[in-house]
FISE-867184 format. One line per 8 residues: number of its first residue (from 1); their letters; for each residue x, y, z of N, C-alpha, C. Coordinates in steps of 0.02 Angstrom, whole numbers, always signed. Layout:
<recs>
NUM> A> X:Y:Z:X:Y:Z:X:Y:Z; ...
</recs>
This chain:
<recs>
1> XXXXXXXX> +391:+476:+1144:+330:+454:+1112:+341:+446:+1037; +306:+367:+1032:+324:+380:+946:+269:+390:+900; +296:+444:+838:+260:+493:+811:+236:+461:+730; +187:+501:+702:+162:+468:+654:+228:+450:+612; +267:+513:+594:+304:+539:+535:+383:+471:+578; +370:+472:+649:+424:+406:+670:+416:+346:+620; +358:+329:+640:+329:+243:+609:+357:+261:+534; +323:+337:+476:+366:+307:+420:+435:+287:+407
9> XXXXXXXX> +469:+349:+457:+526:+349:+435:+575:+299:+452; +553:+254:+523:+577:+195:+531:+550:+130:+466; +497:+136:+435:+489:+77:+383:+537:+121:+342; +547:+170:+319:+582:+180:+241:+660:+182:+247; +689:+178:+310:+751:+159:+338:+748:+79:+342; +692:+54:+357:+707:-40:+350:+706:-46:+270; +668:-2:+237:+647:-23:+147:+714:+5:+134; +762:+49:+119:+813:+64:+105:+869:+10:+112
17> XXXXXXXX> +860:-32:+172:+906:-77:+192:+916:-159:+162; +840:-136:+118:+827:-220:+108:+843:-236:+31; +873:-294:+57:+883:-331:-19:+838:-337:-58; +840:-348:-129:+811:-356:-189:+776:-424:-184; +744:-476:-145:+746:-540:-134:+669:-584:-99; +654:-623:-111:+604:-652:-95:+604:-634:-15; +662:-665:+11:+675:-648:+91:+659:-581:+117; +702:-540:+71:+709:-475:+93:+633:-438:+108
25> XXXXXXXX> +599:-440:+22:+527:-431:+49:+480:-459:+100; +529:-509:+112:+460:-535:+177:+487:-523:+229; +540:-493:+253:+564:-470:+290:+529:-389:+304; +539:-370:+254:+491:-292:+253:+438:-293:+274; +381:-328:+230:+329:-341:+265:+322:-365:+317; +357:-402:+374:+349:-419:+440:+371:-365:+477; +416:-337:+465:+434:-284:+500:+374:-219:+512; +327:-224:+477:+267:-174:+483:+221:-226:+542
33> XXXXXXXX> +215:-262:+567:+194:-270:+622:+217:-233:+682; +289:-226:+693:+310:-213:+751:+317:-146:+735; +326:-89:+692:+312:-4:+650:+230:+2:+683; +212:-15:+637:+121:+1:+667:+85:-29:+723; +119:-91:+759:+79:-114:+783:+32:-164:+767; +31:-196:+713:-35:-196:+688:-16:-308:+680; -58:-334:+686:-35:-419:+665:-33:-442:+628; -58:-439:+583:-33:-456:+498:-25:-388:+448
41> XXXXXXXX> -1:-414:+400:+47:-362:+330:+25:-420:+292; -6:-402:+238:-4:-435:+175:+16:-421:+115; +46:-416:+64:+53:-398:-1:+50:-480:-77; +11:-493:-84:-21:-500:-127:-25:-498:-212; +24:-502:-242:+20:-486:-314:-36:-557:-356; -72:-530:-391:-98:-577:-442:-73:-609:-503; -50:-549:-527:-8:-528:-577:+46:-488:-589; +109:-500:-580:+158:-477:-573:+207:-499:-621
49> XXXXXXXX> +244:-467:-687:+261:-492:-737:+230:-562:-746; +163:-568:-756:+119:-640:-781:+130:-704:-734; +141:-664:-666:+127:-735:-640:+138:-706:-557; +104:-748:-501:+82:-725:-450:+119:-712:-405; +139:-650:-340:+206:-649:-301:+170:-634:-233; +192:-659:-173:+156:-635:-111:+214:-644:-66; +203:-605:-5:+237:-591:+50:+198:-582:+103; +182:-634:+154:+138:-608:+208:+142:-641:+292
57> XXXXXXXX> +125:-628:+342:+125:-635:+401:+82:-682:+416; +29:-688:+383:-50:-761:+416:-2:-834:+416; -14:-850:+456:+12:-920:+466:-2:-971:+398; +24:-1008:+383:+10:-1047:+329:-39:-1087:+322; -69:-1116:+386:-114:-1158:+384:-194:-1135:+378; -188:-1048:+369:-225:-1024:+374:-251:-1005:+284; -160:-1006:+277:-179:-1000:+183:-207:-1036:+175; -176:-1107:+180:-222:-1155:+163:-279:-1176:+167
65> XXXXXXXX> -311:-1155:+222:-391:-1184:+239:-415:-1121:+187; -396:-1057:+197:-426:-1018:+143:-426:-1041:+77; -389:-1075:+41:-399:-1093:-40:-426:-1160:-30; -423:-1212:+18:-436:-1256:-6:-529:-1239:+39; -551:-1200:+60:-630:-1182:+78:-657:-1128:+4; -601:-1120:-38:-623:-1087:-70:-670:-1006:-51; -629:-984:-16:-654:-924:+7:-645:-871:-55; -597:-874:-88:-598:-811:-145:-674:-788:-164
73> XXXXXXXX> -722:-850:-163:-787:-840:-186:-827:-813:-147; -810:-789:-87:-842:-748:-35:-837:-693:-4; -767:-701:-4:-730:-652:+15:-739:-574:-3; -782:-522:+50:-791:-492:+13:-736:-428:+2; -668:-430:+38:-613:-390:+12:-589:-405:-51; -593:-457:-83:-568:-448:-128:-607:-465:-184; -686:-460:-184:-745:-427:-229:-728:-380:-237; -738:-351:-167:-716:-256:-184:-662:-241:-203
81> XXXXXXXX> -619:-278:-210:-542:-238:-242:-551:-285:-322; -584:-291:-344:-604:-297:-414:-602:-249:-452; -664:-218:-415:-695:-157:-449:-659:-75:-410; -650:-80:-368:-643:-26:-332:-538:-6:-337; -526:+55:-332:-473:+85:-336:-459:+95:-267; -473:+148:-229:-466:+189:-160:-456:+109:-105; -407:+148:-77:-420:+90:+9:-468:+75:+41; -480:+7:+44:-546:-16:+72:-516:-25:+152
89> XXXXXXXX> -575:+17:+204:-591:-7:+280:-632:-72:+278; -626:-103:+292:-666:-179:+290:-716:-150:+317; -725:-120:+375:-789:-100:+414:-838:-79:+364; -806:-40:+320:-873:-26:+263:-895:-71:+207; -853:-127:+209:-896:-188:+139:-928:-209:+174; -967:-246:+149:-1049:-269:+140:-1019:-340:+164; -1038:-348:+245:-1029:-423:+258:-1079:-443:+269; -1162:-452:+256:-1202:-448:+264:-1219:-517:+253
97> XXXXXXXX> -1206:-544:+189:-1201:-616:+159:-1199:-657:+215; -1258:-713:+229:-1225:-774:+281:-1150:-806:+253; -1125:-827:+176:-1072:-856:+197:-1005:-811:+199; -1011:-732:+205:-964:-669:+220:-955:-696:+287; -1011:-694:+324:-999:-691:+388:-959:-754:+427; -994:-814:+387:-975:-881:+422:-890:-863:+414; -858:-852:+335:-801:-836:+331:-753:-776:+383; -796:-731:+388:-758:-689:+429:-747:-736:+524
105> XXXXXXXX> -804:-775:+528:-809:-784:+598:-768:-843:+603; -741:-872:+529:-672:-931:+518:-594:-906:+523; -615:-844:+494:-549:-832:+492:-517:-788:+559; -564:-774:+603:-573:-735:+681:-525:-798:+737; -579:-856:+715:-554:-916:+757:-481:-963:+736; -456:-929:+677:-385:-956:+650:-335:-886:+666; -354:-844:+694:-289:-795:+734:-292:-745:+695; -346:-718:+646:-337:-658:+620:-381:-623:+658
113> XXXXXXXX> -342:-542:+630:-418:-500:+685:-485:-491:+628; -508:-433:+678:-575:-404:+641:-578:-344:+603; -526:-345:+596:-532:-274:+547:-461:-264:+523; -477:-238:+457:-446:-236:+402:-433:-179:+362; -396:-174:+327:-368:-107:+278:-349:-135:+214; -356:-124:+166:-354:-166:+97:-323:-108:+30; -277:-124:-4:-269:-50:-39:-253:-88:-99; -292:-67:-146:-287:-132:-228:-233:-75:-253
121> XXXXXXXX> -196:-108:-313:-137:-76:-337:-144:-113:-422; -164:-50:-464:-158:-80:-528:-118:-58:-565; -87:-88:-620:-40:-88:-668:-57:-80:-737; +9:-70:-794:-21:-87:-841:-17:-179:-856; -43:-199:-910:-27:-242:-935:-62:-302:-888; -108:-273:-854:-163:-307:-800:-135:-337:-740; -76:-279:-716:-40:-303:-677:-97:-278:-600; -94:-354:-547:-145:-321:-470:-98:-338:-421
129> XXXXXXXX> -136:-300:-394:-82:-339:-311:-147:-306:-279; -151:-335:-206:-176:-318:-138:-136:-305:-82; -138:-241:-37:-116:-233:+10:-141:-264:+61; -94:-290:+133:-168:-269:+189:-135:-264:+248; -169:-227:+252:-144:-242:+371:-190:-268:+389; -204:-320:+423:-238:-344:+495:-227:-341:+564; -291:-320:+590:-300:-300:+686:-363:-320:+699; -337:-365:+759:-404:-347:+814:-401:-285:+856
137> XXXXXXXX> -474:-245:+843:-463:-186:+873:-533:-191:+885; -556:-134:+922:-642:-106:+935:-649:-63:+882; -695:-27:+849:-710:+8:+802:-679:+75:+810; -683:+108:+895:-663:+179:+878:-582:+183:+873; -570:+119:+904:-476:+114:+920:-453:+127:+844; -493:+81:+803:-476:+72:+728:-496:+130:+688; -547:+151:+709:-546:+206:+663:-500:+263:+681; -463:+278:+740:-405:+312:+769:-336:+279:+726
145> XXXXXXXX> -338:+253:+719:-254:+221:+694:-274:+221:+620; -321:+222:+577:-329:+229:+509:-314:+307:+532; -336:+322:+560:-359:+417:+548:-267:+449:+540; -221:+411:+581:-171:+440:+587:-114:+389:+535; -125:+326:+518:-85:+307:+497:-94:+277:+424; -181:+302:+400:-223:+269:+320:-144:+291:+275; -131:+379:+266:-110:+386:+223:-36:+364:+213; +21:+327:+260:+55:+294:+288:+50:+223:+260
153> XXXXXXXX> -11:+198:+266:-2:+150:+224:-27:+115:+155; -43:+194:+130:-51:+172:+66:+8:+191:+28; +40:+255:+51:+122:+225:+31:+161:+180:+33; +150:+169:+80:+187:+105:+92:+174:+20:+62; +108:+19:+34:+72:-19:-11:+124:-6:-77; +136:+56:-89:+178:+70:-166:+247:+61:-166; +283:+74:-116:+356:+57:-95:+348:-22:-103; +307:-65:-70:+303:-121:-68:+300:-142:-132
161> XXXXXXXX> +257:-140:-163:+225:-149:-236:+316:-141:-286; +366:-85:-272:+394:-78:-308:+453:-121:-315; +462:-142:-249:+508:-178:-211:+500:-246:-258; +422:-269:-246:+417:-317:-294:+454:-330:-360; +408:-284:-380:+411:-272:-457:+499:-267:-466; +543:-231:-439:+602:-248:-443:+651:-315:-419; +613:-339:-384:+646:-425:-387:+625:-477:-436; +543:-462:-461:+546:-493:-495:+558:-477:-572
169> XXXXXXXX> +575:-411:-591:+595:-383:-643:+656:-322:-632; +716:-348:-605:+769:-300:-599:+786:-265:-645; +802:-280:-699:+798:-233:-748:+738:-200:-798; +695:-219:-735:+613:-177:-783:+607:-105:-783; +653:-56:-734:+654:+11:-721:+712:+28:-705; +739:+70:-747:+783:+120:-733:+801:+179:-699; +851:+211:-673:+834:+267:-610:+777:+322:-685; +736:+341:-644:+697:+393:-654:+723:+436:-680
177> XXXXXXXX> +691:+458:-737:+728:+544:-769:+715:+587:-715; +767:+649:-708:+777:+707:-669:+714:+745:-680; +692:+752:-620:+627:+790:-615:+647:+852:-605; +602:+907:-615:+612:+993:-625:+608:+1009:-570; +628:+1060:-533:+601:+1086:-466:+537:+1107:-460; +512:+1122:-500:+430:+1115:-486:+392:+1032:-453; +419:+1010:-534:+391:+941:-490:+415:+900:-440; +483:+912:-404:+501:+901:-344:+463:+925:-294
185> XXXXXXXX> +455:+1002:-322:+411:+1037:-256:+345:+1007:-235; +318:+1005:-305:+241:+971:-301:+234:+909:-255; +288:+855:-270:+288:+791:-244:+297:+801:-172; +353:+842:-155:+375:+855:-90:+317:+882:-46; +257:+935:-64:+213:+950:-46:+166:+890:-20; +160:+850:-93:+96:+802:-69:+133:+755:-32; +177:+716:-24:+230:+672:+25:+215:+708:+88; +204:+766:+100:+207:+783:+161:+111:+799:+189
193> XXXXXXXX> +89:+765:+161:-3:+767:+155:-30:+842:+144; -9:+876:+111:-42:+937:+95:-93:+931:+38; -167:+952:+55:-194:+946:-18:-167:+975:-63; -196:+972:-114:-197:+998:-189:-213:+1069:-178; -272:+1104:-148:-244:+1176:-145:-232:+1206:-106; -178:+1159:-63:-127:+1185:-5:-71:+1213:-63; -53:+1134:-103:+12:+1138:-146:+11:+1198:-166; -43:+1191:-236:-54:+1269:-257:-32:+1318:-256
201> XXXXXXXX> -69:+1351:-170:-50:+1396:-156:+4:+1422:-120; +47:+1351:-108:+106:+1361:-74:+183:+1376:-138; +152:+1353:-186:+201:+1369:-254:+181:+1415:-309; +123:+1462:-271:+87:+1522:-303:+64:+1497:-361; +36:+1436:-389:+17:+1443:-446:-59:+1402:-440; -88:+1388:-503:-160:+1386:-486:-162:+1275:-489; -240:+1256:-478:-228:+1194:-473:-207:+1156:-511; -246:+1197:-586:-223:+1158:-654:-159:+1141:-672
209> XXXXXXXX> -102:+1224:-661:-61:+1177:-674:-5:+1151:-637; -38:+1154:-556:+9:+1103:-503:-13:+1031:-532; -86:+1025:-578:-89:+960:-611:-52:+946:-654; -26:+988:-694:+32:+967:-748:+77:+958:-719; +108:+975:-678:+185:+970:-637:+181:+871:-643; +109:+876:-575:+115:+817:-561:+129:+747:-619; +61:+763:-669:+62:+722:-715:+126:+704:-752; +159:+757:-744:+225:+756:-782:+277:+729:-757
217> XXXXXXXX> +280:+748:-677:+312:+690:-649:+294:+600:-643; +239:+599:-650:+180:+556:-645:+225:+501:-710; +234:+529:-780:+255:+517:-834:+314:+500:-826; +370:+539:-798:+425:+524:-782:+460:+472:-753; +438:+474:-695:+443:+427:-650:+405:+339:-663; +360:+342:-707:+343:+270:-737:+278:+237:-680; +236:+311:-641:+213:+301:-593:+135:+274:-618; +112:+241:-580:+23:+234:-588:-30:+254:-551
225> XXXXXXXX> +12:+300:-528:-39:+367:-483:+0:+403:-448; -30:+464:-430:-5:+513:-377:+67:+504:-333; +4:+419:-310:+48:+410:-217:+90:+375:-246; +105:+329:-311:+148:+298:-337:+194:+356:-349; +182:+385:-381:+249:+467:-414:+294:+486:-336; +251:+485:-290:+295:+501:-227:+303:+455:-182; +269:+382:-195:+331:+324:-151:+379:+321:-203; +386:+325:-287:+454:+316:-324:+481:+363:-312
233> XXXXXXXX> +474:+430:-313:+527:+478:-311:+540:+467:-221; +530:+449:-157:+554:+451:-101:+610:+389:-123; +586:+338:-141:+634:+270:-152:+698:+295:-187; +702:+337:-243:+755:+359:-258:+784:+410:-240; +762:+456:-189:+798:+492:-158:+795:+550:-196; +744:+575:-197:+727:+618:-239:+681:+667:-210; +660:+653:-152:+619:+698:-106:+636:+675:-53; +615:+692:+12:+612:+641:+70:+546:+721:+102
241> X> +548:+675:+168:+479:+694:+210:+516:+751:+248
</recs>
């Protein structure tokens, strides 16, 4: 039977393997169809050193009817990943809008499913990207496979994201300064989904300053959050699961 902690460790054995390369990334990203199960992988950059990068599974003709229907203006995943940080369940935006819906019931009848997972990724220097998986599923199926595999792929949103960012800027990052054993520990804790005062209390010290550890690795590592500090430190081999 294959296990949650299987599905990562088979993507971060395909991400380890892959070239630095337009191909390579879209190779990655397809390969998370047949890992999760799931029928489309999207990744998405807006802005990526000042100019736009994507890798994705939807058939092309599907891009196309999308920009040239001008859906950006409806669309309400990526309203919400405007404003919003955290991973969006599609099930919870507001499709309420008649032309949300006409759009969703267009893009149903061009081979995508009904439900969605969306994870915005910001930068400095107004750098975006969008994650996504797409499935047709029933609601409780879907909310079962988020339940076991959400935090799975919002790492994997950041591995992706980095992958980018290193093809299209190879020399934009350097290996990571040596992190302390604290903040190995810390990272290694949350990599392995333990809250914050699991960590804590598993490294006897209080929350505040398992928050400095982090932040500090956070700093180190050149990360833009948490789950970023521990998809970079797994990518370099600096923790594992």
């Amino acid at each position: 039977m294959v296990t949650v902690a299987d599905r990562l460790e088979s993507f971060l054995e395909k991400q380890a393997q892959t070239e630095n390369s337009q191909q390579g990334l879209q190779t990655l990203v397809e390969s998370l169809r047949e890992i999760y199960g799931v029928e489309h992988a999207v990744y998405h950059a807006v802005n990526l050193c000042g100019a736009p990068y994507a890798a994705l599974t939807y058939d092309s003709s599907w891009v196309e009817h999308y920009l040239d229907s001008n859906y950006i203006q409806v669309d309400p995943v990526v309203g919400a990943a405007r404003t919003q940080f955290m991973p969006m369940d599609w099930r919870r935006l507001n499709w309420s809008a008649r032309p949300a819906r006409a759009f969703l019931a267009d893009s149903i009848d061009h081979g995508l499913g009904n439900q969605g997972y969306s994870v915005p990724i910001r930068g400095p220097n107004g750098q975006f990207a969008l994650f996504t998986i797409n499935q047709r599923a029933r609601d409780p199926d879907w909310g079962g496979f988020l339940r076991e595999a959400g935090r799975d792929l919002l790492l994997i949103s950041h591995f992706i994201h980095q992958k980018a960012f290193d093809i299209v800027a190879p020399d934009g990052r350097a290996r990571p300064t040596q992190l302390s054993p604290r903040e190995l520990d810390a990272l290694h804790y949350l990599a392995a989904g333990q809250s914050r005062q699991r960590v804590a209390e598993a490294l006897h010290i209080s929350e505040h300053t398992l928050r400095v550890y982090v932040d500090s690795a956070r700093y180190k590592l050149n990360a833009l959050n948490t789950t970023h500090a521990v998809a970079v430190a797994m990518a370099h081999g600096l923790i594992n699961l």
